[in-house]
N, C-alpha and C positions, 0 to 999 in steps of 0.2 A: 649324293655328294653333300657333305657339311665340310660351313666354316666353322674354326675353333673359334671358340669365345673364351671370357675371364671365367665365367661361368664352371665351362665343361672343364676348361684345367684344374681348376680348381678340386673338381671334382675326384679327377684322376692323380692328383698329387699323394706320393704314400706317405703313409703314416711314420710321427717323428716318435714312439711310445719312449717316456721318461727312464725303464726301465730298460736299459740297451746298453749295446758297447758295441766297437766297432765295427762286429762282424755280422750285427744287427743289419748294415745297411751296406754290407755284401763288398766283395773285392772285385777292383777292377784290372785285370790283369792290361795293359795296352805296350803292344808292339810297334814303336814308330820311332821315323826320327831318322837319318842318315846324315853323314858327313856335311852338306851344303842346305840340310831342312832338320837342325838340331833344333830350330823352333818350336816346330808340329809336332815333336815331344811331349815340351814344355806345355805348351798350349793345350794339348788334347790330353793331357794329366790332370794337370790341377784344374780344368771345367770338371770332370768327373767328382771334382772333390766338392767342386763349390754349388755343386745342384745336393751334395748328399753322400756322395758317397764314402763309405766307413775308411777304407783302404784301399791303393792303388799302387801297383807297381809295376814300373816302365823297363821293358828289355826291350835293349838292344843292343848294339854296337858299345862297348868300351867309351869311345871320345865323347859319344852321346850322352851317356851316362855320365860321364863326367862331367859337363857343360851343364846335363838337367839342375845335378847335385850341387853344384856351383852355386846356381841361382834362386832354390828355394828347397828348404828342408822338410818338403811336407809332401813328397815322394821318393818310396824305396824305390832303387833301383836292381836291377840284373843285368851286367855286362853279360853279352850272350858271346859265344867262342868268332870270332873275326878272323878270315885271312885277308892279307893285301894285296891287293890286283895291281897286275905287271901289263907293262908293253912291251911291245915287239919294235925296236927302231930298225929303218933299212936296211940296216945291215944285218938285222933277222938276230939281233942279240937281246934275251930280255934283260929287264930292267929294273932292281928293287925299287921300289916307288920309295920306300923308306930312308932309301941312303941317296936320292936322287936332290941336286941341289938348283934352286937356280940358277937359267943361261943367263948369260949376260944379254945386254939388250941389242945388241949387233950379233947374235946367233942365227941362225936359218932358222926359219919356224919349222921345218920338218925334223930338227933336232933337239927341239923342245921337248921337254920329260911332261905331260899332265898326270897331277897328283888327285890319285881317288882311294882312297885307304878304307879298311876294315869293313869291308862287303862282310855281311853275316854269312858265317859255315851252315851247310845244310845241314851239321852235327847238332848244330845248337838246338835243335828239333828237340833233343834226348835230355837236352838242359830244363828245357821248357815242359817237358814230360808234367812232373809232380803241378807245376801251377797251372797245366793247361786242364788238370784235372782237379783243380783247389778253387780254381775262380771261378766268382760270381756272374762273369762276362769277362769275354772276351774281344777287343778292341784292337783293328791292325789295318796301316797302309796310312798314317798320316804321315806322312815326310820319307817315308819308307825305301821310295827311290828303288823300285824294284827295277831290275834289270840295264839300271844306268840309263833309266829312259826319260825323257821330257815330258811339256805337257801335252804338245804336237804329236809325237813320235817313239813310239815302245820298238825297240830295233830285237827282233829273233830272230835267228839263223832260220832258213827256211828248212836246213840239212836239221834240226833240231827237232822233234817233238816231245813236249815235256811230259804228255801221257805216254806214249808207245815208249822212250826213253828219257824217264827221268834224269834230268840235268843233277845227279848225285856226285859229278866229279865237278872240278873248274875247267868245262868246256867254255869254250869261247864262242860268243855272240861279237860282230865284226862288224866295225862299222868304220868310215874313214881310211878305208884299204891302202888309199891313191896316197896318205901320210903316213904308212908303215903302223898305223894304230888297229891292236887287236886288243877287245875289250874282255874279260871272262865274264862270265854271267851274272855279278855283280847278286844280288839277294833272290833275284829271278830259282835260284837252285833251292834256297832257303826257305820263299813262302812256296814252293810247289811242295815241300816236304811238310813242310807247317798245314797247307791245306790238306794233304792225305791225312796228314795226323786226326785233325779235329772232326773228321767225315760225321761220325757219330758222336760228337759231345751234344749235350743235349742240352746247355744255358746255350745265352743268347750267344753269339758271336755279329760284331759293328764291323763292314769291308770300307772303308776309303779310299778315295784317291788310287794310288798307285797300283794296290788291291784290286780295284775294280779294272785296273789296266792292264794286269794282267790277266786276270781271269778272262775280258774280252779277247784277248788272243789265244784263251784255250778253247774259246768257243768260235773266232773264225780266226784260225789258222792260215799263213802264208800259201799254203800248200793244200790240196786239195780234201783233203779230210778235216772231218767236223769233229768237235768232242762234247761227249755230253758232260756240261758240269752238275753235278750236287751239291749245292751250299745244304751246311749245316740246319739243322731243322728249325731252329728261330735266331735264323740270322735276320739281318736290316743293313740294305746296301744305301748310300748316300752320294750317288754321283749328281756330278751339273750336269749341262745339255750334253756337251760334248759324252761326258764318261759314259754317259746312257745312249749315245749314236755309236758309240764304241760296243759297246754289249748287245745293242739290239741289229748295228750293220742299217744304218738308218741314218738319212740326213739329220745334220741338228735343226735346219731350218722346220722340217718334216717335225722334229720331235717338237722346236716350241709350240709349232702352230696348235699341235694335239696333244698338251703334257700330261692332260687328266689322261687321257685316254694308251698312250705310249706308255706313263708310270706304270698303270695298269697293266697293261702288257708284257710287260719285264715283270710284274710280282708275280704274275701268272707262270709266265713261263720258268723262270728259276724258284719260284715259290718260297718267295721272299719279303718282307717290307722293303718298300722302295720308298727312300725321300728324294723328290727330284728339285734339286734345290732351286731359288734364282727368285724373281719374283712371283710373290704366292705360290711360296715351295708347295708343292703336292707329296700327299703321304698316303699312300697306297697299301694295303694289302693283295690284292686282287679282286677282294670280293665290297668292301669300304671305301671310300675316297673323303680324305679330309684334306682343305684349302685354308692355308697360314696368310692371316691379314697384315701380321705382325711385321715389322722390317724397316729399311730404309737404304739409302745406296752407300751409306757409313761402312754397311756391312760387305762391301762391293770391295775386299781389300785384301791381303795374302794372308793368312793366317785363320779368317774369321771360319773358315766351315775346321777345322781343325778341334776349334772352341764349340762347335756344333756336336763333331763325335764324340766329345769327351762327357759333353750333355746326357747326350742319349744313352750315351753306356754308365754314364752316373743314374741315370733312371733304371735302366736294365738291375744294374746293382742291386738295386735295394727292392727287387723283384717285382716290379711293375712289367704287363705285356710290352713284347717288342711295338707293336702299334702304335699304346699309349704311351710309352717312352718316349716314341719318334716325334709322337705330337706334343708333348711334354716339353722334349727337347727341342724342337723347332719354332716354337708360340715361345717361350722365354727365350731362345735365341735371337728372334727379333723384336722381344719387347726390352730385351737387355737394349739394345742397340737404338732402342727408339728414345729409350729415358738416356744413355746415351750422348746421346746425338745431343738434345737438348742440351747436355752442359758442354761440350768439346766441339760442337757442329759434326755435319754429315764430313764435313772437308776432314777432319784433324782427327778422329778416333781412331786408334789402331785397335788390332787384334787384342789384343794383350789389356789395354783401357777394358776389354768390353769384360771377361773377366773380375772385375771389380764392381761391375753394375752387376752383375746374374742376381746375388744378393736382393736385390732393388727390383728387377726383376718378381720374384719370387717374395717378395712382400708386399708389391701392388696387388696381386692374385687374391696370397691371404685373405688381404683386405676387404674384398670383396664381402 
């Protein structure tokens, strides 16, 4: 078990040769972002850029893409093919979400329309074809909002399995029965097709968040069968306590008490780098364990692991090991947040502040 120093980063940082352009320092292809986390987009784009890397482009959803583009011109994007998810109100009549307006404020709340638009098509799979096979990494599940799930709660029909039958159509995953609300599977259909897709690509692939939530439900299922997953051969997953009590079926308390040893476990068993975030994130291979001193509770806010995957996959990019990336990316994520911190305090940095420090970051290292 090592802690990372300025030292060892230093060491592992790649090379900037004067003689380059921007495919020198590799594309980051990143899939994130939904309707109510167009943030984790933005957020997990431009960190990829501001550790290094040459080129990034964000699919997904149309609104997302428009919102990303809106606010900063230094990511392409790819509207990926979107359909609209409908309700079912009591009287079993759907609903186009699109032309749905709102009730007045004296309406019955079981005649309320909820508006959730442009769930990504499992088609879009066939959009992503040519860049899932052009990029330098691949990066998916920041904002992603798979399957309309929470951070509590990933709702799958128990009648559903996404191996034995792939979610290829808008079947419905059901939740709020007792309010005439039937939800369709929301991106849940979308990354199941994206993950068969990428089985054998052979750059790195970055799982987050919502990623890592669904995958835990291919791995323990509602229903009495287990599925064995295959992540991608240098992938690097980045769940908190909870996303890794989810994947491994394990209390969280059980996971903190043991993080070295639980990280571990999960790299093993899915054969993966594992960054298990929170304090003194641990970074795992299975067979290595490195411990991040770096950090502070600034970074304890909605957004900041977002700016974390966008790191690691800006490291990936410009062809450093998953490993080294993860530790690359996690020591300047919390020494961004440390220098930070000092100008804005631990109370006031947002996600987004921390972004402007990576620079400052990354030239304390230098300096060394």
């Amino acid at each position: 078990m090592n802690t990372l120093t300025l030292e060892y980063i230093k060491s592992i940082l790649p090379p900037r040769p004067d003689n380059s352009h921007k495919m020198t320092f590799g594309h980051v292809l990143n899939i994130a972002g939904s309707l109510h986390y167009r943030g984790a987009a933005y957020l997990s784009s431009l960190s990829a850029l501001r550790v290094g890397a040459g080129y990034v482009t964000l699919a997904s959803s149309p609104s997302v893409c428009d919102s990303v583009s809106a606010l900063t011109p230094n990511v392409v994007t790819l509207p990926l093919l979107a359909h609209v998810t409908q309700r079912h109100d009591d009287a079993g009549q759907a609903t186009d979400l699109l032309s749905t307006k709102m009730q007045p404020s004296n309406t019955q709340s079981s005649d309320l329309q909820a508006i959730d638009v442009q769930a990504i098509d499992k088609r879009a799979v066939l959009q992503l074809r040519d860049k899932l096979n052009q990029a330098s990494v691949i990066s998916m599940g920041s904002g992603l909002s798979i399957g309309h799930s929470t951070d509590d709660q990933l709702i799958i029909s128990p009648n559903i399995n996404p191996l034995a039958n792939p979610p290829l159509s808008n079947k419905h995953l059901s939740n709020s029965h007792s309010q005439g609300l039937s939800v369709p599977d929301g991106n849940n259909g979308f990354f199941y097709a994206l993950l068969t897709e990428i089985q054998a690509n052979p750059n790195p692939v970055i799982f987050d968040a919502d990623a890592l939530n669904f995958i835990s439900h291919l791995l323990h299922p509602s229903g009495p069968s287990k599925t064995s997953i295959n992540l991608p051969k240098n992938s690097i997953i980045t769940p908190h306590p909870k996303e890794l009590s989810r994947l491994l079926n394990v209390d969280v308390s059980e996971i903190q008490a043991k993080r070295v040893h639980y990280a571990s476990i999960a790299a093993k068993q899915l054969n993966t780098v594992v960054v298990l975030k929170g304090k003194h994130s641990v970074i795992s291979d299975g067979e290595r364990v490195f411990i991040n001193p770096t950090g502070n509770s600034a970074l304890a806010k909605a957004g900041t692991g977002d700016v974390l995957t966008g790191m690691i996959s800006g490291f990936c990019a410009q062809g450093v090991s998953p490993i080294n990336a993860a530790c690359l990316g996690v020591y300047l994520h919390g020494l961004a947040g440390d220098i930070a911190a000092e100008d804005l305090s631990q109370y006031g940095m947002l996600a987004s502040d921390l972004l402007n420090y990576i620079p400052n970051a990354i030239l304390k290292v230098l300096a060394v």
